[in-house]
C-alpha positions in Angstrom: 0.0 0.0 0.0 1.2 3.5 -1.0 1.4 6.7 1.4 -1.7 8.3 0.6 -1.2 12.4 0.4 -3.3 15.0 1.6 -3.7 18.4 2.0 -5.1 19.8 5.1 -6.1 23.1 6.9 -3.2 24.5 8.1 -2.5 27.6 11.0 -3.2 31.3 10.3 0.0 32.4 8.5 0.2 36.2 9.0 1.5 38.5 6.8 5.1 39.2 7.4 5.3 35.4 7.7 4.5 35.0 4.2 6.4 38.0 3.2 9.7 36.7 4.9 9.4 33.2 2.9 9.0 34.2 -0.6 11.9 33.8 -2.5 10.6 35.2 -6.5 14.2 35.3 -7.8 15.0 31.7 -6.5 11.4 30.1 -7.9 11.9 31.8 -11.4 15.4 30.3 -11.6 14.2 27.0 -10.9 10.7 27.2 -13.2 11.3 25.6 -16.3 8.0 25.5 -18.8 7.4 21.5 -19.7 7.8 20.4 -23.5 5.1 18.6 -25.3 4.6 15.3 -24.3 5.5 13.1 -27.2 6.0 8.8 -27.5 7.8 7.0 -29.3 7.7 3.2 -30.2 11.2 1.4 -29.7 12.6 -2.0 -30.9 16.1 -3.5 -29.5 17.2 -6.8 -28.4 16.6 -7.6 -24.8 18.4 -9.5 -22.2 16.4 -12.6 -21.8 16.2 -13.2 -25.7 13.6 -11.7 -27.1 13.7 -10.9 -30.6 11.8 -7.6 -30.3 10.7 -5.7 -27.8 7.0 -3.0 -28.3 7.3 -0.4 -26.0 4.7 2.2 -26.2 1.4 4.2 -24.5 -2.1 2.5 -25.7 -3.9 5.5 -26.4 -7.4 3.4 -25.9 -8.2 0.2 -24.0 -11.8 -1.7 -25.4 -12.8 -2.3 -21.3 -16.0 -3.4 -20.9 -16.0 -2.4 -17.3 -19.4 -0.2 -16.6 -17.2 2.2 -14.4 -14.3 4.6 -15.8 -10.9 4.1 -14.8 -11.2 6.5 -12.6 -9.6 5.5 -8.9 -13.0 5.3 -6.6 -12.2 7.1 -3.1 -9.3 5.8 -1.2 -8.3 3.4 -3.8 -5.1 6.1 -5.4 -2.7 8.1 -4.1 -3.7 11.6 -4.8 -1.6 15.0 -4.7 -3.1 18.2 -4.5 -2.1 21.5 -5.5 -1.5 24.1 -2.5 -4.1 27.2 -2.3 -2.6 30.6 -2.8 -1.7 31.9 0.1 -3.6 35.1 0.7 -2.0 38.6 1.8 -3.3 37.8 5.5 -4.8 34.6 6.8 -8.1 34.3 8.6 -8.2 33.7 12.3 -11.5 32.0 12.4 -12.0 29.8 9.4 -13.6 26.8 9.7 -11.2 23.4 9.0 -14.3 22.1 7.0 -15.0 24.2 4.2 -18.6 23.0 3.2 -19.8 23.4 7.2 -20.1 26.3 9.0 -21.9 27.5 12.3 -23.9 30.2 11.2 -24.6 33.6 12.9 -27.7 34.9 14.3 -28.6 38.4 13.6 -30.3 40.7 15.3 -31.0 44.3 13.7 -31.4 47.7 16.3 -31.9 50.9 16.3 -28.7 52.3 16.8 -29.7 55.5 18.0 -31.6 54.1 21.0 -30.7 51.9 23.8 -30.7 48.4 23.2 -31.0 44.7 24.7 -30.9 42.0 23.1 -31.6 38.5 24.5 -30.1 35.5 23.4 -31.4 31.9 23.0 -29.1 30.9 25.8 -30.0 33.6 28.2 -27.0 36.0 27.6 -27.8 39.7 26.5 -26.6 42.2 25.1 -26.6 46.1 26.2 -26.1 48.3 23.4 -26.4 52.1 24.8 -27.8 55.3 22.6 -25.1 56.1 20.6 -22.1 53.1 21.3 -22.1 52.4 17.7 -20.0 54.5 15.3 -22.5 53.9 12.2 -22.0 54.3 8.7 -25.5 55.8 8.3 -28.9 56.7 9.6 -30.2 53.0 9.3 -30.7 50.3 11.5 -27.5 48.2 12.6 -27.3 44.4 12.4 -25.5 42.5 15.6 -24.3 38.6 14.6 -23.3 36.8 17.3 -22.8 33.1 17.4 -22.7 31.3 20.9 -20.6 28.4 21.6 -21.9 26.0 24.2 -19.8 22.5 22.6 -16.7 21.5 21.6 -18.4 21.1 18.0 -19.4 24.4 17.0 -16.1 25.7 18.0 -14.2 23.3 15.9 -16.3 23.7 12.9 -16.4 27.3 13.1 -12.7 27.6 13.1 -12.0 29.1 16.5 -8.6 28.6 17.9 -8.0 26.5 21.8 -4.6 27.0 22.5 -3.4 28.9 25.1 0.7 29.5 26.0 1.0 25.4 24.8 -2.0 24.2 26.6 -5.8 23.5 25.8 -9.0 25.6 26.5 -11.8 23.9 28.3 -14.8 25.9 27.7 -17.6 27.0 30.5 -19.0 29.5 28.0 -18.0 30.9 24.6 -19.7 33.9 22.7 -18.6 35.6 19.6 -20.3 39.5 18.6 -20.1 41.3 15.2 -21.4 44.4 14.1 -22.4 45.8 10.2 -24.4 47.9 8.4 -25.2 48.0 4.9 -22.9 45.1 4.6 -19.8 46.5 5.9 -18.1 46.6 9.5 -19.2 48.8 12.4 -17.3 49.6 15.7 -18.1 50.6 19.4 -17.3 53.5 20.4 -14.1 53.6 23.1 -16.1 56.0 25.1 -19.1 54.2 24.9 -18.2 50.5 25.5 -21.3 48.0 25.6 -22.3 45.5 27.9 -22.1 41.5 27.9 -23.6 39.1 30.0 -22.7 35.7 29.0 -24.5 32.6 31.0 -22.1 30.0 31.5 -23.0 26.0 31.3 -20.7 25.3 33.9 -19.8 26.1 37.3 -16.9 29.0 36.8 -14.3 27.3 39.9 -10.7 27.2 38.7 -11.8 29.3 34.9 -10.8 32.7 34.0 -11.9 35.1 31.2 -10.3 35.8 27.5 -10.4 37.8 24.4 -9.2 36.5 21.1 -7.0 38.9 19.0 -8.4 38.8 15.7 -5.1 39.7 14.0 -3.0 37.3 15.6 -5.5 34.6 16.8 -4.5 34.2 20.3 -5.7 34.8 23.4 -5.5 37.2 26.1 -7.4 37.9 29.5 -10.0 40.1 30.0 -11.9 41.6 33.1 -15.4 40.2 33.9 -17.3 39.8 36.4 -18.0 36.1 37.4 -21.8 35.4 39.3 -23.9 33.0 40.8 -23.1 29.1 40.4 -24.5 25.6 40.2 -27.3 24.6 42.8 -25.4 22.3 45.2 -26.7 18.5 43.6 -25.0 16.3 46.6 -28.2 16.1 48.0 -29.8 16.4 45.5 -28.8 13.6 43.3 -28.2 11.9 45.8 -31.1 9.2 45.1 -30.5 9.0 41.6 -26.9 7.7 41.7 -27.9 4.5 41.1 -30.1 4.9 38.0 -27.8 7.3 36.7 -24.8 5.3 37.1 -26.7 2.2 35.0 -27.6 4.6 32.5 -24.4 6.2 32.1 -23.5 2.7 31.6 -25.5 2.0 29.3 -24.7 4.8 27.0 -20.7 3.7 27.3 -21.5 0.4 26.6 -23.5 1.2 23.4 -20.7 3.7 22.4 -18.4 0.7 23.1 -20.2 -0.8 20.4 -20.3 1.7 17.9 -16.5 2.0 18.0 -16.9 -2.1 17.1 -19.3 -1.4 14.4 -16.6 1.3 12.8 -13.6 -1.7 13.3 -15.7 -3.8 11.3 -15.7 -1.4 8.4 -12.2 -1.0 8.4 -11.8 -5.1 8.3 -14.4 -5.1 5.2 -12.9 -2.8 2.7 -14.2 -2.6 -0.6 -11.8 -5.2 -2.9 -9.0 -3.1 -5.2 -8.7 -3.5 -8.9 -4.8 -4.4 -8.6 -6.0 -7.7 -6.6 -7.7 -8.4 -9.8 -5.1 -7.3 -12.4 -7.6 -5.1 -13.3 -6.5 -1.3 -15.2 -6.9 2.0 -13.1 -5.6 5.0 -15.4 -5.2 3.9 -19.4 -3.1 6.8 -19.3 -0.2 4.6 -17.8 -0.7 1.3 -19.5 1.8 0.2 -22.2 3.0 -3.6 -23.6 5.9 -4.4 -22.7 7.5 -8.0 -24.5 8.9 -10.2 -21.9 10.3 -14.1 -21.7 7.2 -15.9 -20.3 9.8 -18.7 -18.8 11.5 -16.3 -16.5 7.9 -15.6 -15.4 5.7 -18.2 -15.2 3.4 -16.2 -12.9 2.7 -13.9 -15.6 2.1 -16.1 -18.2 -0.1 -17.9 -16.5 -1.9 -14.5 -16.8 -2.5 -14.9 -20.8 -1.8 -12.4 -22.5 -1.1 -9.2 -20.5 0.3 -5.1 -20.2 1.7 -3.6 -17.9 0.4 0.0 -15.8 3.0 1.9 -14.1 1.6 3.2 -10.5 1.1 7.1 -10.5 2.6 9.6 -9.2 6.3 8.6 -10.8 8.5 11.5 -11.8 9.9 10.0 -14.5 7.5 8.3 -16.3 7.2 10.7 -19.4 11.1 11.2 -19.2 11.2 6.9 -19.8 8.8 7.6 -22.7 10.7 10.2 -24.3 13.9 8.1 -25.6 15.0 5.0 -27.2 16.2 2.6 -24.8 18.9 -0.5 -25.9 17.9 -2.6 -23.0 16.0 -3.6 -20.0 15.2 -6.0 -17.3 12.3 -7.3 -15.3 12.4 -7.7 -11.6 9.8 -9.2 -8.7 10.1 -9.0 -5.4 7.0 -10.1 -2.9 4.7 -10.1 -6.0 5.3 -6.5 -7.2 7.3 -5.5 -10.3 10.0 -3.1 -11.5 11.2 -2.8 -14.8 14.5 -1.2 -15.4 15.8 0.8 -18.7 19.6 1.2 -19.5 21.6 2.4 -22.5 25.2 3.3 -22.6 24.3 7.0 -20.5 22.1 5.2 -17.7 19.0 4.0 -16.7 15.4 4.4 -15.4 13.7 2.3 -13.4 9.6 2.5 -13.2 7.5 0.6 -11.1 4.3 -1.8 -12.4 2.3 -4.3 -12.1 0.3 -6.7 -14.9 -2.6 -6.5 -15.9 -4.9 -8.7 -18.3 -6.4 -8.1 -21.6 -9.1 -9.7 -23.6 -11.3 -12.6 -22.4 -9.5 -12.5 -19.2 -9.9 -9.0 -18.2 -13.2 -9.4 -19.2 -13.8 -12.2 -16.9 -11.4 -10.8 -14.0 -13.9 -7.3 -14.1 -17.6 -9.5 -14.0 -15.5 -11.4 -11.0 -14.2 -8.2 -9.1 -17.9 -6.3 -10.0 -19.2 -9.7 -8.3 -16.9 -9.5 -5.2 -17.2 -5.5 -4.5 -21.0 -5.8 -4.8 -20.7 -8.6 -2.1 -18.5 -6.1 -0.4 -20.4 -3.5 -0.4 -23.4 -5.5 0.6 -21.7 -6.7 4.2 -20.8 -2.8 4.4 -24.4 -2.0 4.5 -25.3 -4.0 6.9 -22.3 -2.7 9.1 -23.2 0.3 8.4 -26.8 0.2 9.4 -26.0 -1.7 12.3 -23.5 1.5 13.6 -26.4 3.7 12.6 -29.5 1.8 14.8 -26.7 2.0 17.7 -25.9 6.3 17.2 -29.7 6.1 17.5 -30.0 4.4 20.6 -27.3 6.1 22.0 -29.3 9.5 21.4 -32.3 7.9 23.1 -30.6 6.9 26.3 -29.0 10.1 26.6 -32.6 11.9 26.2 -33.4 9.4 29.2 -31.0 10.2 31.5 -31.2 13.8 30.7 -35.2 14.1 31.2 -34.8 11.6 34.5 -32.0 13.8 35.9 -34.1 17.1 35.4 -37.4 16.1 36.5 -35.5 15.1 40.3 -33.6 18.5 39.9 -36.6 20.0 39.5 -38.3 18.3 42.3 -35.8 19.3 44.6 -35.2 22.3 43.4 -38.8 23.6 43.7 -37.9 25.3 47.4 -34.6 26.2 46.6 -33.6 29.7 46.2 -31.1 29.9 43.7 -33.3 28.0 41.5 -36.7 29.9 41.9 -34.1 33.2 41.2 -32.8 31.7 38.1 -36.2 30.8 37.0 -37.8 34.3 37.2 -35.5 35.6 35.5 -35.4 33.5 32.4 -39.2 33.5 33.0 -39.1 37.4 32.5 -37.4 37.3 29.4 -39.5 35.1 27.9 -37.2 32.4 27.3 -37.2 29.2 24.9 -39.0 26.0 27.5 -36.6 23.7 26.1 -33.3 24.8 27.0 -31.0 22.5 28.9 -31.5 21.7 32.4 -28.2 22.5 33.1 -28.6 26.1 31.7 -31.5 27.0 33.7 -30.3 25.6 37.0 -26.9 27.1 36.1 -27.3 31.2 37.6 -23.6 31.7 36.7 -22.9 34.3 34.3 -19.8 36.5 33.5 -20.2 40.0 33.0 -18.0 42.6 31.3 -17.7 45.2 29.2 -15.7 45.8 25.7 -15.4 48.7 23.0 -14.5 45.6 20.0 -16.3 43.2 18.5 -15.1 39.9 18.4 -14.9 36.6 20.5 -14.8 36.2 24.6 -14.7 32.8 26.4 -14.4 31.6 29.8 -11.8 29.1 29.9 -9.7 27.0 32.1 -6.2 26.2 30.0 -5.2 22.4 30.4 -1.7 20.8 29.5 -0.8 18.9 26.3 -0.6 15.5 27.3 2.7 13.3 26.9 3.8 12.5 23.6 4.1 9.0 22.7 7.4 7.8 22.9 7.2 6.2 19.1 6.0 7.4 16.1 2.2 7.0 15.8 1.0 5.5 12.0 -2.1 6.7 10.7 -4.0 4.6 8.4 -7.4 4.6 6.5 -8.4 1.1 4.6 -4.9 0.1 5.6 -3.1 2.7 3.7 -0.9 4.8 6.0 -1.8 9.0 5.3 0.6 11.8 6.4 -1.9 14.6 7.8 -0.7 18.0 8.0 -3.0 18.5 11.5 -4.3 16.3 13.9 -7.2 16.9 16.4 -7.6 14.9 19.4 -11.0 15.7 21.4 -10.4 14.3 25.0 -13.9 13.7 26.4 -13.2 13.4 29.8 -11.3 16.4 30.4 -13.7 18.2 27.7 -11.1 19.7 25.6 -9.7 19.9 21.8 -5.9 19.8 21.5 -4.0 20.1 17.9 -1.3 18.8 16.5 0.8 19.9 13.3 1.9 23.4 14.7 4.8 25.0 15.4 4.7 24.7 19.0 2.9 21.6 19.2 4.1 19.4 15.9 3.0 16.2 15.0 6.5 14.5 16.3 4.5 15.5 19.9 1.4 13.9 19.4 -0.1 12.3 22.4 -3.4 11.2 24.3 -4.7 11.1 27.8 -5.7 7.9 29.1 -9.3 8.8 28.3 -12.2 8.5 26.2 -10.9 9.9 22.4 -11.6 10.8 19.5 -9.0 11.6 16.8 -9.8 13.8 13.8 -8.4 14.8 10.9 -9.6 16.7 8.2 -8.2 15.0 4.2 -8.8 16.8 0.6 -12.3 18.0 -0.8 -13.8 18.4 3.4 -14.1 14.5 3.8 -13.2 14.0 8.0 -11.3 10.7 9.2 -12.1 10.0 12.9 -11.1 7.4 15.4 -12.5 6.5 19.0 -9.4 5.3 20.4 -7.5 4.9 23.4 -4.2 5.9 24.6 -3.8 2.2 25.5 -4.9 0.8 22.0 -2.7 2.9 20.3 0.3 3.0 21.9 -0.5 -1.3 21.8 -0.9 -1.4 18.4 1.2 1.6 17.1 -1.3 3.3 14.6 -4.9 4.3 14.3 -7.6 3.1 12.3 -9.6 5.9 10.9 -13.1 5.6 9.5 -13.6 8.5 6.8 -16.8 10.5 6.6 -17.2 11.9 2.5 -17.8 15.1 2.3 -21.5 15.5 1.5 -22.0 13.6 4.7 -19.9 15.9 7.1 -22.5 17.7 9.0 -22.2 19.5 12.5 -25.2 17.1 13.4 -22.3 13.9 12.5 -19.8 15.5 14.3 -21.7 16.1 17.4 -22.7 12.6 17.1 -19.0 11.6 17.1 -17.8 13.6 19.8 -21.1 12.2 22.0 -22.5 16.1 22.0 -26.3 15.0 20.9 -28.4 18.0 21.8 -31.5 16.7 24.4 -33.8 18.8 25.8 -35.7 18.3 29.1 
């Protein structure tokens, strides 16, 4: 199996970065325009004693196959051209292209004073005046709240803090524009934030993010309220909570089985088959059947050179006086010398005629077959995501109704109540929102993004080299996230400070991602255990039409419930 290549998101890359790297006089040195392709058929005496020797490119093969030769996903070793780097990078950009987290927008009156309530509970104090507007018209306010480690990985927003992790007890990001363009708050006139946390604030602090340079920095606040003390109150539903809680590891347990079962049942490859990928590589190449019986047992045969070979049009290009045929483990290398030196090229046989058309009706036989026990797999995995969801609905619902019992004298509770009561709040927020008073407060003159956070350290690296592999073909990712579940946090790999040569897990429930070409995500629900065991990790690779925040959140274990 071949080293598959990808391209993947990469950091923000500012502008005097990219200035101090270019190089113009060096690249136009080196930039040589290609010459026409051209092919030439070639006849000589070879060493095994052949008379003649037909070297050259089919232009056409009759297949009869009812799929082009086309390499289906996962099957070829792909390269893809890097993006133009822009004159500045983005500091939020989400790592998958074709999913984002939209914003909600809310439009005021700039000229009056202004609240605005959020879905969550936070508002927003906007006074007379605080906007520096581009016009008489109404001003529209985005925000986006972040409440999962989901929506802040797909919308782009960076978690790393002085080389440690952000765990998140509330997250909010505020734009302002009119007419389509940019506004600002006036530094005299700063507005005011009230952000309602989902967790208990103990042991977090409060940041802004620099836009510019996409790190992070603290910022006053003013931290309020907390969790309603559950010791007592849970206290009786410790037992049904723990055998749900169970339950719902069990099933994910499961799930993590179903995705190992995928990877074990890979659709078959054409080469196992001798069957052509790319007629653009195929030629006929005369050989002494009696130094390889293996091949002539083939019938009648060409040969495909495997892509992604430098000099395979420079082999094409000349007249060669000899060559020779070598096999080692059942894969092929022919070599082409002349009195300057020689060119090897790597291939591998394929048939022709009657037999490729029987070798393609037997591999269309054993990839529908295939494809078949993948379906079932498949819907297997999908009845237990379900499942999953429902038990987590159950516990959820069973844990609020006995908060809510308890909680109906309590004072924090009634207080938290009235006042999402009062502003008219969505009935179906979390439990954990509504019994959750905390909030942190502050004030700021810029739009951007402010998160309560607690940093958490990188965990160790491995002490050898991790593979990573999809269908059993090893991949060389660019960036590697690893959501720790337990400690509820996102760390990455592939940066300067953190490179992939550091790469490392707690011993925790995980799940590895990484983002490939065209927005298809490759995931894993490992352990630190299993992998260090084993020495790689099996990814399972979601195509990109099926990435959706709803998948993700289903990977990660974030299902939204509602009490």
């Amino acid at each position: 199996m071949k080293n598959r290549k990808i391209i993947l998101d990469r950091g923000s890359i500012s502008s005097q970065e990219i200035a101090e790297r270019q190089d113009f006089d060096k690249l136009l040195k080196s930039f040589k325009a290609p010459p026409n392709p051209y092919w030439k058929s070639i006849w000589f005496w070879g060493t095994t004693g052949v008379a003649t020797l037909g070297l050259f490119l089919l232009t056409k093969q009759p297949f009869t196959e009812n799929e082009t030769l086309t390499e289906t996903i996962h099957e070829e070793n792909t390269t893809l051209a890097l993006d133009g780097l822009p004159q500045d990078t983005e500091c939020i950009k989400s790592p998958v292209a074709a999913v984002e987290i939209p914003f909600v927008s809310h439009e005021i009156d700039p000229s009056i004073d202004n609240e605005i309530i959020l879905e969550n509970g936070s508002t927003i104090s906007i006074k007379a005046g605080s906007i520096e507007t581009i016009s008489s018209g109404r001003v529209v306010i985005k925000t986006r709240v972040f409440e999962d480690k989901t929506t802040a990985f797909l919308a782009g927003v960076p978690m790393d803090f002085k080389n440690s992790a952000f765990e998140s007890a509330g997250m909010i990001e505020v734009r302002g524009e009119q007419e389509g363009k940019e506004v600002f708050v006036r530094a005299d006139q700063p507005i005011e934030i009230d952000l309602k946390l989902y967790k208990d604030y103990d042991g977090f602090d409060f940041y802004a993010l620099d836009d510019q340079s996409g790190k992070w920095t603290t910022y006053p606040c003013e931290f309020s309220g907390g969790k309603v003390d559950e010791v007592t109150a849970l206290s009786e539903t410790d037992k049904k909570k723990t055998v749900l809680t169970n339950e719902i590891q069990s099933i994910t347990t499961q799930i993590s089985e179903k995705e190992n079962d995928l990877l074990e049942a890979p659709l078959p490859l054409k080469e196992t088959y001798y069957l052509p990928k790319n007629e653009q590589y195929i030629f006929t190449l005369d050989y002494n059947k009696r130094d390889f019986p293996e091949l002539a047992a083939l019938g009648p045969i060409n040969f495909e050179a495997y892509p992604n070979q430098a000099n395979y049009e420079n082999i094409f290009k000349k007249s060669w006086s000899n060559f020779t045929i070598e096999e080692v483990e059942g894969k092929y290398s022919v070599t082409f010398s002349d009195k300057l030196g020689e060119e090897s090229l790597k291939v591998r046989p394929i048939v022709t005629g009657i037999r490729l058309e029987e070798a393609i009706q037997v591999y269309n036989e054993a990839k529908q077959d295939a494809q078949a026990k993948r379906d079932l797999i498949e819907a297997e995995r999908e009845q237990l995501v379900n499942r999953r969801a429902e038990k987590n609905i159950e516990l959820q619902r069973y844990i609020a109704d006995m908060e809510k019992r308890f909680n109906a004298s309590n004072v924090v509770y009634l207080e938290a109540k009235k006042i999402l009561e009062a502003k008219e709040q969505r009935k179906d927020r979390f439990v954990g929102e509504i019994l959750t008073a905390a909030s942190a407060k502050f004030r700021t003159t810029q739009f951007g993004v402010f998160n309560c956070d607690k940093p958490v350290g990188y965990p160790k690296p491995f002490e050898n080299f991790i593979r990573f592999e999809i269908a059993g073909n090893v991949i060389s990712p660019k960036s590697v996230y690893v959501f720790d579940l337990d400690k509820d946090v996102r760390y990455q790999f592939g940066s300067l400070s953190n490179p992939l040569t550091s790469f490392g897990m707690n011993g925790h429930e995980n799940v590895v991602m990484i983002v490939l070409e065209n927005n298809e995500v490759a995931y894993a629900h490992t352990s630190k255990a299993g992998a260090k065991q084993s020495g790689r990790i099996q990814l399972n690779v979601i195509p990109a039409e099926k990435v959706t925040e709803e998948r993700i959140k289903t990977i990660l274990n974030e299902e939204r419930v509602s009490a």
